[in-house]
ROFIRO-230001 format. One line per 5 residues: number of its first residue (from 1); for each residue x, y, z of N, C-alpha, C, O, CB. Coordinates in steps of 0.1 Angstrom, whole numbers, plus 2048, in hexadecimal, padded with zeros to 3 digits. Glycine has a CB too. Layout:
N
NUM) X:Y:Z:X:Y:Z:X:Y:Z:X:Y:Z:X:Y:Z  ...
REM end
This chain:
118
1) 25E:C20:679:266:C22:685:265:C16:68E:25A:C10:68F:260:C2F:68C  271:C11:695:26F:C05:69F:26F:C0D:6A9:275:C16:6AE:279:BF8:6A0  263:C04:6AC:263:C07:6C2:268:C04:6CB:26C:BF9:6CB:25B:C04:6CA  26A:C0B:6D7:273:C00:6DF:26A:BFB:6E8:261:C00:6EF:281:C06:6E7  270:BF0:6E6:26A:BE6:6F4:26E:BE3:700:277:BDB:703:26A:BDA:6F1
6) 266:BEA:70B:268:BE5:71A:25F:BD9:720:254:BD6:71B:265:BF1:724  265:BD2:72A:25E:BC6:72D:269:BC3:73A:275:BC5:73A:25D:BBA:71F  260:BBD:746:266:BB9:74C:25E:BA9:755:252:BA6:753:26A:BC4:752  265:BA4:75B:262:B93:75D:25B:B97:769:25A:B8D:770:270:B85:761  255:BA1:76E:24A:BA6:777:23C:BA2:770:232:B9F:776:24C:BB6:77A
11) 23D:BA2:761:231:BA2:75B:236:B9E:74D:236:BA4:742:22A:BB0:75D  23A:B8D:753:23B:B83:74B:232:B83:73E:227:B86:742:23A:B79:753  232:B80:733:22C:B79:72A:227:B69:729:21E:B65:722:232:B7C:723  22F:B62:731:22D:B58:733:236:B4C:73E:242:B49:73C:22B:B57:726  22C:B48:748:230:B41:752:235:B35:755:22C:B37:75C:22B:B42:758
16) 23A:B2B:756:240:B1C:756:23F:B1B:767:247:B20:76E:252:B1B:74D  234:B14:76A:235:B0F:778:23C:B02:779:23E:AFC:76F:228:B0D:77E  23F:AFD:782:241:AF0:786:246:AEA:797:24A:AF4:79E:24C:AEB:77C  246:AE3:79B:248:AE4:7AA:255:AE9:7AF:25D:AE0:7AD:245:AD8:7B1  25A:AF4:7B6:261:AFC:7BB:26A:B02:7B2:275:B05:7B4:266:AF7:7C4
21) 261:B04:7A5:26A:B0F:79F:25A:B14:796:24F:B0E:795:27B:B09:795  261:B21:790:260:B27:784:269:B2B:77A:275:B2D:77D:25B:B2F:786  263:B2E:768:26A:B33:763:261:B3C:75B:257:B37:759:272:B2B:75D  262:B49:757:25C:B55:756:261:B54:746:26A:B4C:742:261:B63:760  258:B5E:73D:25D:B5C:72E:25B:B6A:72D:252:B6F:735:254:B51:722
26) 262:B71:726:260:B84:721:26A:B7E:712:275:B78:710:26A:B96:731  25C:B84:709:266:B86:6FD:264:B95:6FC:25C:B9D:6FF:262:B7F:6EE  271:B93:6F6:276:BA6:6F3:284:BA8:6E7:28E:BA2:6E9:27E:BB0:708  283:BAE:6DE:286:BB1:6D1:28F:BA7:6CC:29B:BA7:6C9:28C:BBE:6D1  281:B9D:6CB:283:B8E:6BF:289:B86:6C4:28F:B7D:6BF:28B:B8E:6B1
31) 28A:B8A:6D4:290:B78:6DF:289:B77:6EA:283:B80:6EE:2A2:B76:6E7  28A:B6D:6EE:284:B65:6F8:28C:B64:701:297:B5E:700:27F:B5A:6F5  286:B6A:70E:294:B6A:71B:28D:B65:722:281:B66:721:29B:B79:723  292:B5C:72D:28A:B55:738:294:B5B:746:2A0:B5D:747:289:B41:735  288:B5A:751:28F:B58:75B:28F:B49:762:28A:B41:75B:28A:B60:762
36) 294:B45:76B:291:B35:76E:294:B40:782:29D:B49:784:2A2:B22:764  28D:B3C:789:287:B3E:795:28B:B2F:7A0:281:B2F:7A7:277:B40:791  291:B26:7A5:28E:B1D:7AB:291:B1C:7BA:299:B25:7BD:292:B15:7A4  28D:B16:7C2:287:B16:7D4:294:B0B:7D6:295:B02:7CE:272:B0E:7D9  29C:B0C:7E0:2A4:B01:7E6:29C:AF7:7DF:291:AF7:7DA:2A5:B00:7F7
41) 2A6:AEB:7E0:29C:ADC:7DB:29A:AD9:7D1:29B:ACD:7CE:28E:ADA:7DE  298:AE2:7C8:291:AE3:7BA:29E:ADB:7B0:2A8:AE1:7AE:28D:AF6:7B5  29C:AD1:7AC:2A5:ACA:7A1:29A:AC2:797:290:ABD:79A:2B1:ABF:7AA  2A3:AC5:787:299:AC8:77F:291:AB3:77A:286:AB0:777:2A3:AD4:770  29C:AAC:77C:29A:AA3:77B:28D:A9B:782:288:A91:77D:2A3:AA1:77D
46) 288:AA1:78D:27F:AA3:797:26F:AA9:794:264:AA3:794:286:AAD:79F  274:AB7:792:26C:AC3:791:266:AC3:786:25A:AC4:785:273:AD0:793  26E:AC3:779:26A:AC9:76B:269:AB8:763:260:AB6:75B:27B:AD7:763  272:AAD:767:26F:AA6:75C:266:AA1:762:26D:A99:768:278:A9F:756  256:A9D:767:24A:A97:768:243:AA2:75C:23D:A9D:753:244:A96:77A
51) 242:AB1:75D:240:AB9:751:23E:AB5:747:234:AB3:740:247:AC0:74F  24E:AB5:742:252:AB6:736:253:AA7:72F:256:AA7:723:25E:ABF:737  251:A9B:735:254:A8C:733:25F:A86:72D:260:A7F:723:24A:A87:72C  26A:A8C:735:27A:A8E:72F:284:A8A:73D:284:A93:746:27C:AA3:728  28B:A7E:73E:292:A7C:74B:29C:A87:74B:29F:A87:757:298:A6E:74D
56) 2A5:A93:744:2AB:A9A:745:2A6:AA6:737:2A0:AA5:72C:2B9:A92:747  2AD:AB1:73D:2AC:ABF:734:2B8:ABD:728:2C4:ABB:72A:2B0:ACF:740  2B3:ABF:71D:2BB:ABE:70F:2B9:ACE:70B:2BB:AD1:6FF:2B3:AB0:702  2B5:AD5:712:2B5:AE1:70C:2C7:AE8:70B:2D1:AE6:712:2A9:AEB:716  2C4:AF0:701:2CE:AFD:703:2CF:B08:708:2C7:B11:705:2D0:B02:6FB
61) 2D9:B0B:711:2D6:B15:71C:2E3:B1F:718:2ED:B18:715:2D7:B0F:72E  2E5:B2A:717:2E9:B36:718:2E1:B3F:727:2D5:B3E:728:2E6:B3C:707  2E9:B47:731:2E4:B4D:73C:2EE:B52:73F:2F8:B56:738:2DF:B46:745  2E9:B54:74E:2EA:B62:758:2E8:B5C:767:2DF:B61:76C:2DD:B6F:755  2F0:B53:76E:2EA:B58:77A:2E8:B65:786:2EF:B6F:789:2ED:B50:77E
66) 2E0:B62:789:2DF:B71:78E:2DE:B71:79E:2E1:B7A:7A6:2D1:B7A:786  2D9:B65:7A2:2D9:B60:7B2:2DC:B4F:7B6:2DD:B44:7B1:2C8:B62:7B7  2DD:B54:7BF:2DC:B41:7C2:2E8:B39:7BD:2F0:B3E:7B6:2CF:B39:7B7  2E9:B2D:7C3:2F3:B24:7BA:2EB:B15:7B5:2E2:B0F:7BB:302:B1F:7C5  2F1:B13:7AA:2E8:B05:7A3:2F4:AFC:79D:300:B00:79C:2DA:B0A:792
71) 2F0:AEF:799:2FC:AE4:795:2F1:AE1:787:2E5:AE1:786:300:AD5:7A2  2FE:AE0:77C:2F8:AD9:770:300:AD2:76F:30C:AD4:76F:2F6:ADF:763  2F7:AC1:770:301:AB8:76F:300:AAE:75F:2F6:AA6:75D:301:AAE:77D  308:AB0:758:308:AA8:74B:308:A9C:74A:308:A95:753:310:AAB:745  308:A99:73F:300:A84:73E:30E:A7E:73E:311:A72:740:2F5:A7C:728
76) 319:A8B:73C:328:A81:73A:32D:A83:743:339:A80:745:333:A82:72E  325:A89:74D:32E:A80:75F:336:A92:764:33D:A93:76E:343:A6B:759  334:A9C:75C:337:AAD:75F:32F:AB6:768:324:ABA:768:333:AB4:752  337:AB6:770:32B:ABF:77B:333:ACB:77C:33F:ACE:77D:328:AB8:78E  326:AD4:77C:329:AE1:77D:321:AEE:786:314:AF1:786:32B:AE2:770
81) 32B:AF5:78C:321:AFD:795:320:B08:792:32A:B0E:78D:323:AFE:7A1  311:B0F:794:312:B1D:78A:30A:B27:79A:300:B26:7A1:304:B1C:775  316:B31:798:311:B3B:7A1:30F:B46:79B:311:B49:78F:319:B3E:7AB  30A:B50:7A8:309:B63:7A3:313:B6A:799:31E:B6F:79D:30C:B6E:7B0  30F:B68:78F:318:B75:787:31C:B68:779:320:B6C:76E:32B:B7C:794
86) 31B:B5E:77C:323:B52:772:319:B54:765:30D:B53:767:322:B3E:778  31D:B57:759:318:B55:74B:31A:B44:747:325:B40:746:322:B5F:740  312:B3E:745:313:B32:73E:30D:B2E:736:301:B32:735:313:B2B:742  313:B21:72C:30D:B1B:724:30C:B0F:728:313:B0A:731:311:B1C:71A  301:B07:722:2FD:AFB:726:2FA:AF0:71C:2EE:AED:71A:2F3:AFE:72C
91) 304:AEA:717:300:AE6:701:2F3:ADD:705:2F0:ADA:710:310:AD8:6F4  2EC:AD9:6F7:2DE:AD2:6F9:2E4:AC5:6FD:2E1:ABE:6F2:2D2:AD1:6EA  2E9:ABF:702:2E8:AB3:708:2E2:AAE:716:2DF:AB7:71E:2F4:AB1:709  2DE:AA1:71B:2DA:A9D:726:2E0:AA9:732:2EC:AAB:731:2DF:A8F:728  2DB:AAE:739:2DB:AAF:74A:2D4:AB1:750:2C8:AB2:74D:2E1:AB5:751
96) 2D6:AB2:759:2D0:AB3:766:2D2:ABD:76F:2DF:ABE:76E:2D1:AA9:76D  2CD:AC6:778:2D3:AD3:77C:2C8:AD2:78D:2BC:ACF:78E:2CE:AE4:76D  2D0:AD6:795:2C5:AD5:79D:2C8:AE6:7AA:2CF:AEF:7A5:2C5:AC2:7A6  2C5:AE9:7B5:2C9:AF7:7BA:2D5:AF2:7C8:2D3:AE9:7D1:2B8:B02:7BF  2DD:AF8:7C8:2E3:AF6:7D2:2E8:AFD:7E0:2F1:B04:7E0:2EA:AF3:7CE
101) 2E2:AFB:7E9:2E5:B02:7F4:2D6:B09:7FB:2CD:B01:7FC:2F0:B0E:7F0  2D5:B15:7FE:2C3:B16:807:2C0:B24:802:2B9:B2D:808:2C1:B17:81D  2C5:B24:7F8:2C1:B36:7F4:2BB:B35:7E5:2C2:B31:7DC:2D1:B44:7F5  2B0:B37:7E5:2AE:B35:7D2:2B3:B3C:7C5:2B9:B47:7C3:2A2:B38:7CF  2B0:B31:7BD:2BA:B38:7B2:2B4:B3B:7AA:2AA:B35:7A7:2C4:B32:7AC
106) 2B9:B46:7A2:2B1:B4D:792:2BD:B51:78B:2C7:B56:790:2A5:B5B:794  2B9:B4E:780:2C2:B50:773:2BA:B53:769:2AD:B51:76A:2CA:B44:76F  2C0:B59:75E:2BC:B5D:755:2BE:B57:744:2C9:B56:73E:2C2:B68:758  2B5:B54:741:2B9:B4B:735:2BA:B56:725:2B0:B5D:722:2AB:B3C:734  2C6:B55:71F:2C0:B59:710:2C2:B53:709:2C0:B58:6FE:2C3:B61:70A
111) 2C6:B44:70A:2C0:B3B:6FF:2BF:B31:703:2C8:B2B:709:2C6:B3A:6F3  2B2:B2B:6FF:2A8:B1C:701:29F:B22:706:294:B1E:700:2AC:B0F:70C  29F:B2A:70E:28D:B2F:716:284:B2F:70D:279:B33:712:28A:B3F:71D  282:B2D:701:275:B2B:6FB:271:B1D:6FC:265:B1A:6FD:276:B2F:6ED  27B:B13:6FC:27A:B04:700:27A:AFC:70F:275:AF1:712:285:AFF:6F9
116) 281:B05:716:280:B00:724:275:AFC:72C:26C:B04:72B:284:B09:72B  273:AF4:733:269:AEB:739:25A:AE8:733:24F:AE7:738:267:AF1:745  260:AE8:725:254:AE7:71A:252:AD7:719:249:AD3:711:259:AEE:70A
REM end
């Protein structure tokens, strides 16, 4: 018999600090979902790459935003703004993403969060 699995990012499995943000990890039936949490200010180029020893994020993103507004800006000169409600992808190439405006932002990742700010 399979079980079902509840879990919620109240009671993360695993935390990703870095200065004015977080990203929360909950696996639950064989994926890895992240939240990403960030404070006005917070741009990753900044924040996450001294971390991770990477001048820009090459990860793959599949999401959810769910608050906030943020910019992912790509290595080929593409800027893009992701608000409440926007599903996006993000291919593994260079960018850079930082938060825009005074209200923080969280999104929901379902794919890369196992790699993000690693």
């Amino acid at each position: 018999m399979i079980d079902v699995e509840l879990k919620r990012f109240d009671d993360p499995e695993e935390t990703r600090v870095f200065e004015k943000g977080r990203f929360d990890i909950v696996r639950v039936g064989g994926l890895t979902i992240g939240r990403a949490t960030y404070e006005p200010g917070w741009k990753w180029s900044e924040h996450v790459s001294p971390t991770v020893g990477a001048p820009l994020c090459e990860v793959e993103h599949v999401g959810l935003v769910v608050s906030g507004r943020a910019v992912a800006a790509m290595s080929d000169g593409r800027v893009i703004e992701l608000a409440p409600g926007d599903l996006f992808y993000i291919p593994p190439v260079a960018h850079d993403s930082w938060v825009v405006g005074d209200e923080p932002y969280v999104s929901l990742h379902f794919l890369g969060a196992e790699h993000y700010s690693k």
